[in-house]
C-alpha positions as YAML, in Angstrom:
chain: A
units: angstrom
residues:
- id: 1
  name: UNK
  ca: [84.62, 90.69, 144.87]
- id: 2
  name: UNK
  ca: [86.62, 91.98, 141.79]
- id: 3
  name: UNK
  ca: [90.07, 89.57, 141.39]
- id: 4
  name: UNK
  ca: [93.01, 91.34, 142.46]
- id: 5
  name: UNK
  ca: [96.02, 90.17, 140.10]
- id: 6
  name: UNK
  ca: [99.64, 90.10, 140.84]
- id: 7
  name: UNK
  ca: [101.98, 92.13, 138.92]
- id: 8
  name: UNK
  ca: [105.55, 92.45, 139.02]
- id: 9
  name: UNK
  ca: [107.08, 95.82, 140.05]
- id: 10
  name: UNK
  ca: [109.16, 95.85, 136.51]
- id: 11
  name: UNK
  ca: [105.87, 95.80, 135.11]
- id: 12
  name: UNK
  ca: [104.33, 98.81, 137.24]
- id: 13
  name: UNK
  ca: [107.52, 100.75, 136.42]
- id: 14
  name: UNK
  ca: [107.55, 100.59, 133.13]
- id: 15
  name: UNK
  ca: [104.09, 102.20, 133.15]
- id: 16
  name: UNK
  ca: [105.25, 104.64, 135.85]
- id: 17
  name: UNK
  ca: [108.71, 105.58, 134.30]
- id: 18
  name: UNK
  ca: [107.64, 106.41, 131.02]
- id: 19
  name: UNK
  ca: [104.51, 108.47, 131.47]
- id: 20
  name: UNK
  ca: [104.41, 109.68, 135.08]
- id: 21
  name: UNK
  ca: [107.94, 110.18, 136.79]
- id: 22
  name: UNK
  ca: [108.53, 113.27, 135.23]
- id: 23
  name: UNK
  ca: [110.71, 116.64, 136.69]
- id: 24
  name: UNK
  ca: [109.36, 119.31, 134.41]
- id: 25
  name: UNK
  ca: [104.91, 119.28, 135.43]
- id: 26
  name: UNK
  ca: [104.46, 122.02, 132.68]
- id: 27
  name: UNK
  ca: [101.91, 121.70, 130.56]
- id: 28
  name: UNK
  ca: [103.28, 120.01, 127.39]
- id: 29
  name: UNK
  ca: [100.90, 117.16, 126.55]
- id: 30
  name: UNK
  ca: [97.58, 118.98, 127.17]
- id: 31
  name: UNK
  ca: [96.50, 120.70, 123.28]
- id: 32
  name: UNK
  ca: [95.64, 123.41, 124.73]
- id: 33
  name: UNK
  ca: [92.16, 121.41, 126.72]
- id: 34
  name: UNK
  ca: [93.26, 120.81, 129.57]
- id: 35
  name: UNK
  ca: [94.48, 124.31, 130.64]
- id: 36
  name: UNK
  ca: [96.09, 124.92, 133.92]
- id: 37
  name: UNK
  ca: [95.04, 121.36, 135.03]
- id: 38
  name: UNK
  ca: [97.75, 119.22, 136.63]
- id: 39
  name: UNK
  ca: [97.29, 116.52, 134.05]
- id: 40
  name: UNK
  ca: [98.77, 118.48, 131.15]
- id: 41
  name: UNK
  ca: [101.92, 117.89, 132.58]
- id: 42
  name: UNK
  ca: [101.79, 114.13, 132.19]
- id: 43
  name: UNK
  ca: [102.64, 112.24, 129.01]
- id: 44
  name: UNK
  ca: [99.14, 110.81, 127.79]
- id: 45
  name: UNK
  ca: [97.59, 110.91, 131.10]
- id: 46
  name: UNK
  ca: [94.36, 108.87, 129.01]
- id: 47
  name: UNK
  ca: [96.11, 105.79, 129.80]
- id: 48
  name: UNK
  ca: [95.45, 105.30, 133.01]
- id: 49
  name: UNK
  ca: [94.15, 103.62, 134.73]
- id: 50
  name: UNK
  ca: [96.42, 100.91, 132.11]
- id: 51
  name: UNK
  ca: [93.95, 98.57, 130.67]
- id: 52
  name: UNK
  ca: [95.99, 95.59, 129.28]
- id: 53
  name: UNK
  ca: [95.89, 92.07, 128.23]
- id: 54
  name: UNK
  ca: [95.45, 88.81, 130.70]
- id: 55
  name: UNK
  ca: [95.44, 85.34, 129.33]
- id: 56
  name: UNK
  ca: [93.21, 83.04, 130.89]
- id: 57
  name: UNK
  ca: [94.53, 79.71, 129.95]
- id: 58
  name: UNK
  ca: [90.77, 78.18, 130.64]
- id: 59
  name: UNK
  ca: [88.58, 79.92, 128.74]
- id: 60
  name: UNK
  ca: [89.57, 80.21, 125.20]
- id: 61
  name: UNK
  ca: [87.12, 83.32, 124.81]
- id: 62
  name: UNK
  ca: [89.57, 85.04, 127.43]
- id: 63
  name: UNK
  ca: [86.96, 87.90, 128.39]
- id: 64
  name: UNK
  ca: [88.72, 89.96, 130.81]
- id: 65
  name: UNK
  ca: [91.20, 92.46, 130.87]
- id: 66
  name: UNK
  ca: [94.16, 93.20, 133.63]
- id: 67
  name: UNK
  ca: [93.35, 96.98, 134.85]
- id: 68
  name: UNK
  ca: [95.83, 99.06, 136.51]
- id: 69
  name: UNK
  ca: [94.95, 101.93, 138.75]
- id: 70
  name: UNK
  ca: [98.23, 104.01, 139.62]
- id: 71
  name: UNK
  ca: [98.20, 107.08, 142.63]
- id: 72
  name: UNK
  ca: [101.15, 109.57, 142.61]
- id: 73
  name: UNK
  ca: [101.05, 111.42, 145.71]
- id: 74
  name: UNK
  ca: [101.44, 115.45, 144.29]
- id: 75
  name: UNK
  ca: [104.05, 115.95, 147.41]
- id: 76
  name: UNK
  ca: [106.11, 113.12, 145.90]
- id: 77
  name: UNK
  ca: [106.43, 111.51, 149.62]
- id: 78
  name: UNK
  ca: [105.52, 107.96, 150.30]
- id: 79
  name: UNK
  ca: [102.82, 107.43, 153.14]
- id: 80
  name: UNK
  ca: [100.09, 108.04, 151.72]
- id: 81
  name: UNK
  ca: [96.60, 105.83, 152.42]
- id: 82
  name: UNK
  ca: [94.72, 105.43, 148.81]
- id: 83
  name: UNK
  ca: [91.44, 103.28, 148.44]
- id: 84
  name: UNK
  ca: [89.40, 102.82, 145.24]
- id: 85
  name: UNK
  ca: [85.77, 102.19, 144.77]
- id: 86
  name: UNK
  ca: [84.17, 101.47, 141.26]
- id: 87
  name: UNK
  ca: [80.92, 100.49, 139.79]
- id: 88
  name: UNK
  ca: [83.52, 97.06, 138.73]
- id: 89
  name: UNK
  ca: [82.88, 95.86, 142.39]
- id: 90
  name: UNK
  ca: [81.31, 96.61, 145.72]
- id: 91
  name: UNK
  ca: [80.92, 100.26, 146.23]
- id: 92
  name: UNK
  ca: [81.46, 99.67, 150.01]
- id: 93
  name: UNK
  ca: [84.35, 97.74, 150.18]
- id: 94
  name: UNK
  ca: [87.10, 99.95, 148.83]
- id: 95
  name: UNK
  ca: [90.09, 98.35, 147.87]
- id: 96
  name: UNK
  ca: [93.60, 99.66, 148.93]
- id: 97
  name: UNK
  ca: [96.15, 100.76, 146.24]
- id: 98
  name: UNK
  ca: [99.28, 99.47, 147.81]
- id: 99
  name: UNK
  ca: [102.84, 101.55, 147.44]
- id: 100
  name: UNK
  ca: [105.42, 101.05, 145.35]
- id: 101
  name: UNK
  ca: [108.27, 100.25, 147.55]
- id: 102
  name: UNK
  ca: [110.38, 103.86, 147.88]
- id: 103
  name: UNK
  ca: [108.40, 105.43, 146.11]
- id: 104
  name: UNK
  ca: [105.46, 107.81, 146.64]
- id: 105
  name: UNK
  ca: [103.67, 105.82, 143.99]
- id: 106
  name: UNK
  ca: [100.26, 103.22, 145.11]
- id: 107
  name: UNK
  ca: [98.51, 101.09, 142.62]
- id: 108
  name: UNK
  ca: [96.67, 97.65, 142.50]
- id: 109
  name: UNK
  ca: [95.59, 95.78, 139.23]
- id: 110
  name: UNK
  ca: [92.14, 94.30, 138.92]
- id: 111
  name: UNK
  ca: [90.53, 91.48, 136.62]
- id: 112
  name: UNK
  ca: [87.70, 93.35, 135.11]
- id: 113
  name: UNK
  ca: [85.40, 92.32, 131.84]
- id: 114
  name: UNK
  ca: [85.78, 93.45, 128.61]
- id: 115
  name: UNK
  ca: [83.54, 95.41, 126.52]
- id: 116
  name: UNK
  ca: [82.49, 97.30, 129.91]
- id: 117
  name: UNK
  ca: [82.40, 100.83, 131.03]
- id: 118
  name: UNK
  ca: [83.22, 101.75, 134.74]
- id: 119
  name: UNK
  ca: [83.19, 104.68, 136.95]
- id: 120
  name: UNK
  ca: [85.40, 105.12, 140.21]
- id: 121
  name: UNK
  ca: [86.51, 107.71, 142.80]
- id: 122
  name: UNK
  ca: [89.53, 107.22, 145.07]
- id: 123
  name: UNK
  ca: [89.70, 107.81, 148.82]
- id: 124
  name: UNK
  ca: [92.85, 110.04, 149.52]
- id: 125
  name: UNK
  ca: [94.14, 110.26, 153.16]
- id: 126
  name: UNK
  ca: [90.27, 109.99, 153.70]
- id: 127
  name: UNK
  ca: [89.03, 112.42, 151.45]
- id: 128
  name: UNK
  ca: [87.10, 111.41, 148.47]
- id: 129
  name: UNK
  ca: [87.91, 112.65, 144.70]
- id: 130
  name: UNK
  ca: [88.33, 111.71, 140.92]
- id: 131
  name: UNK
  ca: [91.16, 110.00, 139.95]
- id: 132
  name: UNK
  ca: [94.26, 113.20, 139.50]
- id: 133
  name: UNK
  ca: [95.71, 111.53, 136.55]
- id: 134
  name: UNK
  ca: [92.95, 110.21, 134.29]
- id: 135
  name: UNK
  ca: [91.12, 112.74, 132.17]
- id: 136
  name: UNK
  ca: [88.24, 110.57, 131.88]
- id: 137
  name: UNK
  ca: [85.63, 112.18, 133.76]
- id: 138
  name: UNK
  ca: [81.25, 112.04, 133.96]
- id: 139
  name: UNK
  ca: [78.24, 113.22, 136.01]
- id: 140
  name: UNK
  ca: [76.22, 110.69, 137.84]
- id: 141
  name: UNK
  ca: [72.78, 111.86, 138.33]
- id: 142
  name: UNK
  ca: [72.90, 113.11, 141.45]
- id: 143
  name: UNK
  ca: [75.74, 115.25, 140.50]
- id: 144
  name: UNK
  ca: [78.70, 113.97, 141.90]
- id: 145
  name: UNK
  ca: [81.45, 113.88, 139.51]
- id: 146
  name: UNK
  ca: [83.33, 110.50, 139.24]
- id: 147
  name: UNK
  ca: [86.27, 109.05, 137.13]
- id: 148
  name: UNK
  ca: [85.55, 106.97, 133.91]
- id: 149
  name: UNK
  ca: [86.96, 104.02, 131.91]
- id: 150
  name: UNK
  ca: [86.41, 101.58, 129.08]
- id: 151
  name: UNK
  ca: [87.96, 98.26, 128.40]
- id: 152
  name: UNK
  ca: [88.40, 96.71, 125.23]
- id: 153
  name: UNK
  ca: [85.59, 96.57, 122.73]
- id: 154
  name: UNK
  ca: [83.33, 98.48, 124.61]
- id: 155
  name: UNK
  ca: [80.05, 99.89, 123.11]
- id: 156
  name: UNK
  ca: [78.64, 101.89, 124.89]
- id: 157
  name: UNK
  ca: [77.99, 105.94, 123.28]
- id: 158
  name: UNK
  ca: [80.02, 108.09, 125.75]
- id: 159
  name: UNK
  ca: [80.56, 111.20, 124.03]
- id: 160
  name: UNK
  ca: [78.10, 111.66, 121.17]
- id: 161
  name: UNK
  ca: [74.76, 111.95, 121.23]
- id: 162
  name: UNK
  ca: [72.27, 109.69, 119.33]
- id: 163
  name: UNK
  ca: [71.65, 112.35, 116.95]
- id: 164
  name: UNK
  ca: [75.31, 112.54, 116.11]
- id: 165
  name: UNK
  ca: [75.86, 109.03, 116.02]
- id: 166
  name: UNK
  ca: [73.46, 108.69, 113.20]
- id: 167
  name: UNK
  ca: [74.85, 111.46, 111.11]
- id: 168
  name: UNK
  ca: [78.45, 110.20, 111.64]
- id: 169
  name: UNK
  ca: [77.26, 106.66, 110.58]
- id: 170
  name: UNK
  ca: [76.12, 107.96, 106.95]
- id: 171
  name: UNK
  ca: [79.38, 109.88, 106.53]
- id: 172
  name: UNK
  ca: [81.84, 107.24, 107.70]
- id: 173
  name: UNK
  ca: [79.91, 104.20, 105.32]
- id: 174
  name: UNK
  ca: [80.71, 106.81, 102.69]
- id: 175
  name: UNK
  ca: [84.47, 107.22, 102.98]
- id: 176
  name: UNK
  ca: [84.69, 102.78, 103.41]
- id: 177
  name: UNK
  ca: [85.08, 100.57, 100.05]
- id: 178
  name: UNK
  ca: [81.59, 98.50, 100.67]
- id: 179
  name: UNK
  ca: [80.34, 101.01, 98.34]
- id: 180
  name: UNK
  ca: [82.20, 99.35, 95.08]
- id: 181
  name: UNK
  ca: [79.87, 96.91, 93.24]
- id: 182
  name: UNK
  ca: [82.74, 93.98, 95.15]
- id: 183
  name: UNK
  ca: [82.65, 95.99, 98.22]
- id: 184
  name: UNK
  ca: [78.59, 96.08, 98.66]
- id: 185
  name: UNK
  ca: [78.49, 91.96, 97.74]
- id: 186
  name: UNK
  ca: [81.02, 91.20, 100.19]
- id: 187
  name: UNK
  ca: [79.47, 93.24, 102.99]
- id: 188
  name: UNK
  ca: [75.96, 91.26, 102.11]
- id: 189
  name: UNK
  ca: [77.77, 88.36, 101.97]
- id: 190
  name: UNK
  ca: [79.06, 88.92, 105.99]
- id: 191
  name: UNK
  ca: [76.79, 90.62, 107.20]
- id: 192
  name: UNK
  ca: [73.95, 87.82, 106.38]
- id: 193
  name: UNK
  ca: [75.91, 85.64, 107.73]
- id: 194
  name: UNK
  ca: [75.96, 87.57, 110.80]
- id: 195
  name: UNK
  ca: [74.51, 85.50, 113.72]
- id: 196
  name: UNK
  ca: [74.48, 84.83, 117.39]
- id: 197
  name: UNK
  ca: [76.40, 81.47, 116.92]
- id: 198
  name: UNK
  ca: [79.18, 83.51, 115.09]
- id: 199
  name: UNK
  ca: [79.08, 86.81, 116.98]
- id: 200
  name: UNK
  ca: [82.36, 87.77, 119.08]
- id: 201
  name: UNK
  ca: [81.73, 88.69, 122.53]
- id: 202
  name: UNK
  ca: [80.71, 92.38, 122.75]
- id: 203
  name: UNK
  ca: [80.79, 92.91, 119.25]
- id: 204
  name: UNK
  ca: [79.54, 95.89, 117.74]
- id: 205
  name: UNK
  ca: [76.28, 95.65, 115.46]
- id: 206
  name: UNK
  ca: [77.18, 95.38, 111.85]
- id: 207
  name: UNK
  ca: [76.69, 98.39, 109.87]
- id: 208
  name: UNK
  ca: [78.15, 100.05, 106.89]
- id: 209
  name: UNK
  ca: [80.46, 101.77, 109.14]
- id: 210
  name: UNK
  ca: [81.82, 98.66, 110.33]
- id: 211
  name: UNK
  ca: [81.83, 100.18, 114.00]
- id: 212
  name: UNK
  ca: [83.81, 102.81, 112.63]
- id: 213
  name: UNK
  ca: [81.15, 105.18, 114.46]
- id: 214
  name: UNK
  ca: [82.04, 103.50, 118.01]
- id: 215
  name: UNK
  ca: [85.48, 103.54, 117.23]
- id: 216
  name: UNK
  ca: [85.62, 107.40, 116.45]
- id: 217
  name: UNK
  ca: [83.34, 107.63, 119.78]
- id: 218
  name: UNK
  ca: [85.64, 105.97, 121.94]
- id: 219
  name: UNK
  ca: [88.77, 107.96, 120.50]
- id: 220
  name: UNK
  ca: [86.98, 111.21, 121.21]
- id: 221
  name: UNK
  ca: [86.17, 110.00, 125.12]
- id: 222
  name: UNK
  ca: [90.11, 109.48, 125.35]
- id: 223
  name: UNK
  ca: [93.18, 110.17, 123.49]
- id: 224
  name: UNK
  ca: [91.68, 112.44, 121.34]
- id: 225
  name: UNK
  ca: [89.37, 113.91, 123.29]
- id: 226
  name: UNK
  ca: [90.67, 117.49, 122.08]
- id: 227
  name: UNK
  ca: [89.19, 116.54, 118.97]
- id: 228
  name: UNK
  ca: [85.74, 116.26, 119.97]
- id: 229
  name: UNK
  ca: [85.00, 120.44, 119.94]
- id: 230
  name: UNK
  ca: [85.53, 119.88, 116.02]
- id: 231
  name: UNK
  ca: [83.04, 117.00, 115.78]
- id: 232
  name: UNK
  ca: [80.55, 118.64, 117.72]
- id: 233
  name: UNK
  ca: [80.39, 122.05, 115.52]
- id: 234
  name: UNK
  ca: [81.00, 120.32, 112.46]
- id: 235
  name: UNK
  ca: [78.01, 117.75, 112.66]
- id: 236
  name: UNK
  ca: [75.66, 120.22, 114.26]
- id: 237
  name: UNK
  ca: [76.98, 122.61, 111.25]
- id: 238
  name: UNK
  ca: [76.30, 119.49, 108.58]
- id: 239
  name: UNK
  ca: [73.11, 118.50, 110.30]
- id: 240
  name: UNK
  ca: [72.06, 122.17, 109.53]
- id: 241
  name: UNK
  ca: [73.22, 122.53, 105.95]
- id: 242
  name: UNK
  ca: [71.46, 119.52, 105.10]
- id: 243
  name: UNK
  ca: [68.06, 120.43, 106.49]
- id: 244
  name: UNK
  ca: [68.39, 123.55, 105.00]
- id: 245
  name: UNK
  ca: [68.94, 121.63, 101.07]
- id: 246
  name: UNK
  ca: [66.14, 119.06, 102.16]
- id: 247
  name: UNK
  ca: [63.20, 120.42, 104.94]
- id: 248
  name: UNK
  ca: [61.63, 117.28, 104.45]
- id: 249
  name: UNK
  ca: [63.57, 114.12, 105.03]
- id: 250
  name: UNK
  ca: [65.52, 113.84, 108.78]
- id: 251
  name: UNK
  ca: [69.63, 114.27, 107.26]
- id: 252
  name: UNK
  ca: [70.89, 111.05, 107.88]
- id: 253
  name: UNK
  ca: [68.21, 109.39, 105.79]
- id: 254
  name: UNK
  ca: [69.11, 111.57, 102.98]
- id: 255
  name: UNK
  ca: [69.71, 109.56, 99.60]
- id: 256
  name: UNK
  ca: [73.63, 108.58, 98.80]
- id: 257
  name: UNK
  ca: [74.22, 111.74, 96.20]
- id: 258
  name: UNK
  ca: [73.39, 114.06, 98.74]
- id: 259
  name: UNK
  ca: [76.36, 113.41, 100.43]
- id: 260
  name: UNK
  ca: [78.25, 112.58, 97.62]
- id: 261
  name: UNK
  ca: [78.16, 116.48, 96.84]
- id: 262
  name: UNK
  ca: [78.35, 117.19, 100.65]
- id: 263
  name: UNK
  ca: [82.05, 115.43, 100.43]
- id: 264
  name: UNK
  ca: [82.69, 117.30, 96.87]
- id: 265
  name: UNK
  ca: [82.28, 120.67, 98.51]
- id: 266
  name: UNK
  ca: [84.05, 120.01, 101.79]
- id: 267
  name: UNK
  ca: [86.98, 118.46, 100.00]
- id: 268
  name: UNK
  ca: [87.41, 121.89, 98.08]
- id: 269
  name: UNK
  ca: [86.70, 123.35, 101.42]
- id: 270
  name: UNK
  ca: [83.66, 125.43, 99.98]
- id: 271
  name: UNK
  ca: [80.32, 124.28, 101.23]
- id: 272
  name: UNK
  ca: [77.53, 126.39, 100.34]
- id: 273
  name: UNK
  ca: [75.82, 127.51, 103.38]
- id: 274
  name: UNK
  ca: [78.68, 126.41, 105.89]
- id: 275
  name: UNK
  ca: [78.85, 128.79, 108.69]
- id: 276
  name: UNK
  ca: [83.11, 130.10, 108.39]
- id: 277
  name: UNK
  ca: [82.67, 131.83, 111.41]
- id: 278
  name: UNK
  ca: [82.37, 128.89, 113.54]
- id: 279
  name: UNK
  ca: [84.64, 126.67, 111.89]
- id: 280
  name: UNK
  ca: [86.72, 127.62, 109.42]
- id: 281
  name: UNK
  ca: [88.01, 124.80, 107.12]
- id: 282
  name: UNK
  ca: [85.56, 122.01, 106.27]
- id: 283
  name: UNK
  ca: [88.31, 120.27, 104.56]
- id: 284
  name: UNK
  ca: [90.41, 119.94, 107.84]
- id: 285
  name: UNK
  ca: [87.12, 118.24, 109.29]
- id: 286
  name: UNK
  ca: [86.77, 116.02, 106.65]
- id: 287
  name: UNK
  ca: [90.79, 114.77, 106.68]
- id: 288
  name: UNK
  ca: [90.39, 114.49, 110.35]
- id: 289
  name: UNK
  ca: [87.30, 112.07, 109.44]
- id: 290
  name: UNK
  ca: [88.99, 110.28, 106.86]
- id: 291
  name: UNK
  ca: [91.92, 109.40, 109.21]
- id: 292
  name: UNK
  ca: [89.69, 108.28, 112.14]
- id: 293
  name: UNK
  ca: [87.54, 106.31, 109.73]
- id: 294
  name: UNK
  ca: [90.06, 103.96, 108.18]
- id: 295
  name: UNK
  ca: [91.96, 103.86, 111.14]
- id: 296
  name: UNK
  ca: [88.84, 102.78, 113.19]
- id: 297
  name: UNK
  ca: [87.99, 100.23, 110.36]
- id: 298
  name: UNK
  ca: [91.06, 98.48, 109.72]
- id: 299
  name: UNK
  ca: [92.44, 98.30, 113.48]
- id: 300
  name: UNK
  ca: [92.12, 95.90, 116.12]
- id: 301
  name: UNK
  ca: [88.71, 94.96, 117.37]
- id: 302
  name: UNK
  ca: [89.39, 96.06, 120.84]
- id: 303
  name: UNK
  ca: [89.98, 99.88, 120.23]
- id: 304
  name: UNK
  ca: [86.10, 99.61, 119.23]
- id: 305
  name: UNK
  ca: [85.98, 99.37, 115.45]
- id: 306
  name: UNK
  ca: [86.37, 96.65, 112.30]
- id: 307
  name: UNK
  ca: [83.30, 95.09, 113.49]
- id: 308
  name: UNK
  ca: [83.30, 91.49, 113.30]
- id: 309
  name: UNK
  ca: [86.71, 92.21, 111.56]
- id: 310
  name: UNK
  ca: [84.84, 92.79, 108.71]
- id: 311
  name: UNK
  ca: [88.00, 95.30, 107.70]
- id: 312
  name: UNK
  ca: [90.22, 92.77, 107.77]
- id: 313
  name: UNK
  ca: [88.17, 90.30, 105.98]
- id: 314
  name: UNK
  ca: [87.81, 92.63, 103.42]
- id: 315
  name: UNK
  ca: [91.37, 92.75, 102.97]
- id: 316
  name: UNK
  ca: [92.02, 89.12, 103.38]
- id: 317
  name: UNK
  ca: [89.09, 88.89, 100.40]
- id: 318
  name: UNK
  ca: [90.71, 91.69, 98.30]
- id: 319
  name: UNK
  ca: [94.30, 90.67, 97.93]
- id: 320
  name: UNK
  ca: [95.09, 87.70, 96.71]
- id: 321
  name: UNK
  ca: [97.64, 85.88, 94.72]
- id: 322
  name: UNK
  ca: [97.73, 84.30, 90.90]
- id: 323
  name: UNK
  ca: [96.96, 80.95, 92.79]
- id: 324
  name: UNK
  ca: [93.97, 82.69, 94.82]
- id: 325
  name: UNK
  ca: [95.89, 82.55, 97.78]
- id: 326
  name: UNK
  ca: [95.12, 85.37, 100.43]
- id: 327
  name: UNK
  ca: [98.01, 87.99, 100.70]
- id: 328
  name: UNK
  ca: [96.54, 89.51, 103.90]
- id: 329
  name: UNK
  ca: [96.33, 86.06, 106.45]
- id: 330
  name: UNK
  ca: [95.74, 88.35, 109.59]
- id: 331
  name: UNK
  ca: [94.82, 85.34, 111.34]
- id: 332
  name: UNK
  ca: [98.21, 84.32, 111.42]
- id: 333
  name: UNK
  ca: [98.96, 87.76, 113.52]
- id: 334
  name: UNK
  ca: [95.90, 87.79, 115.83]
- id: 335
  name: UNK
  ca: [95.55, 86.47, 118.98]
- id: 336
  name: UNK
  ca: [92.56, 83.63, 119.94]
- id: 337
  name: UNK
  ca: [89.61, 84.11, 119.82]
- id: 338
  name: UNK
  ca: [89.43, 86.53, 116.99]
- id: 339
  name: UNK
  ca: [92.65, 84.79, 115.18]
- id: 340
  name: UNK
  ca: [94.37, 81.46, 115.60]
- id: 341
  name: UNK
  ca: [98.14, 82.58, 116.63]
- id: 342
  name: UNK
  ca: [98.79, 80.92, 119.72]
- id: 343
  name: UNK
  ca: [101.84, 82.42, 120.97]
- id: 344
  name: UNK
  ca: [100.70, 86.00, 120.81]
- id: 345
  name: UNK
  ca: [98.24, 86.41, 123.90]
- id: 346
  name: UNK
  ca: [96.81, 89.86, 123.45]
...
């Protein structure tokens, strides 16, 4: 059975206060995706169900996260009976969301592994259906659609395809700094010593993207998931153009220059052979990259990216002092395991 935590209703409201009790339900926080759906009227509706921090004084890895599943009833009258059922736990046991005293709001906050990806339904007055607020959603195969969440440092691919994946790899290692003659020595340097006995738990495998590739994947599958139309025309528009210059060799194998003059082109926003008509600004593409990229790379671990921190240890490498001191000590910031602070806890 998945751990039920305890959580303080001053907790639970300040979730519920900022992004869900809301007057005005038009759609305002939607760009333009979501339609006439419900859930454009909610601020950042991709955070639920919350996925937050809980320390685990025992276990110095501390694995898990605290998740919070939140109902608000669309009459906005208490009452209501809400169960939940998730591949997290026993798919025939659901487990009650239990109200928010005067309120018509139910939740419950489970202990559930990081680096995982869940789906769950919730039983409504006895009928069945996806979760109202989170925009999350997938197919299982026998068609049923269900509800969808990641915690922290998840890898598995959720919205690209392997083929796109690939492609985005070569063009995020070529926005990074590994490529300096420093940059490629230090990335040798970390990622032989890449091993089991010094791999974080659910890391992501050590590339030249430094994870950025999961990062951008996991941004797409939630809070910017109205960017992922432009990723999916772009790439299938670069995966064309580049099979078009070389027939021969599959386009993310393709030598270094090739996309060297790929960038060149894209950052002048003329790209021989781009199709304007389906996208018109290869520039704005290639900003939009740029910003997910370094963000991805030189954020915290959990959102998916800076693999191994290898980012940050770049940094901490990079910047130093007359006296060869470090002027970027992010272990002094970080929380255990990744960094040694002691009184932040995640």
């Amino acid at each position: 059975m998945v751990p039920v935590l305890a959580v303080d209703s001053e907790y639970l409201f300040g979730l519920i206060g900022k992004f869900l009790a809301r007057d005005d339900a038009g759609p305002r926080h939607d760009y333009g995706h979501l339609d006439a759906d419900p859930r454009a009227g909610i601020l950042e509706p991709w955070r639920f169900p919350w996925v937050d921090a809980v320390f685990d004084p025992d276990d110095a890895t501390q694995p898990d996260n605290a998740v919070t599943f939140v109902h608000a009833a669309a009459d906005r009258q208490p009452g209501h009976v809400v169960h939940l059922v998730g591949s997290f736990a026993d798919l025939h046991t659901p487990i009650p969301l239990l109200p928010l005293v005067d309120t018509h709001y139910a939740t419950v906050t489970l202990r559930i592994r990081k680096g995982e990806v869940h789906h769950y339904r919730l039983r409504i007055d006895g009928v069945w259906q996806v979760d109202p607020i989170n925009p999350q959603r997938m197919l299982l195969d026998n068609g049923v659609e269900w509800s969808r969440f990641f915690t922290w440092g998840a890898t598995r691919r959720l919205v690209l395809e392997r083929w796109e994946s690939r492609l985005l790899q070569r063009l995020c290692s070529h926005i990074l700094p590994f490529h300096t003659a420093d940059g490629e020595t230090f990335f040798k340097r970390v990622h032989d010593a890449q091993g089991p006995a010094n791999r974080a738990p659910h890391a992501y495998r050590l590339d030249e993207s430094a994870g950025a590739v999961n990062f951008i994947d996991k941004l797409l599958a939630r809070e910017e998931a109205h960017h992922l139309i432009d990723y999916q025309i772009c790439l299938e528009l670069i995966d064309r153009l580049l099979r078009l210059r070389n027939p021969v060799i599959e386009p993310w194998k393709l030598p270094r220059e090739v996309f060297a003059e790929l960038y060149r082109e894209m950052a002048t926003a003329s790209v021989a052979g781009w199709n304007y008509g389906r996208y018109g600004n290869p520039r704005y593409f290639l900003q939009l990259l740029r910003r997910h990229t370094l963000t991805g790379v030189f954020s915290h671990p959990r959102y998916g990216g800076n693999a191994m921190t290898l980012g940050w240890k770049y940094l901490e490498e990079r910047y130093r002092d007359a006296s060869g001191a470090t002027l970027f000590d992010w272990g002094r910031a970080i929380e255990a395991p990744l960094g040694r602070n002691s009184a932040y806890r995640g």
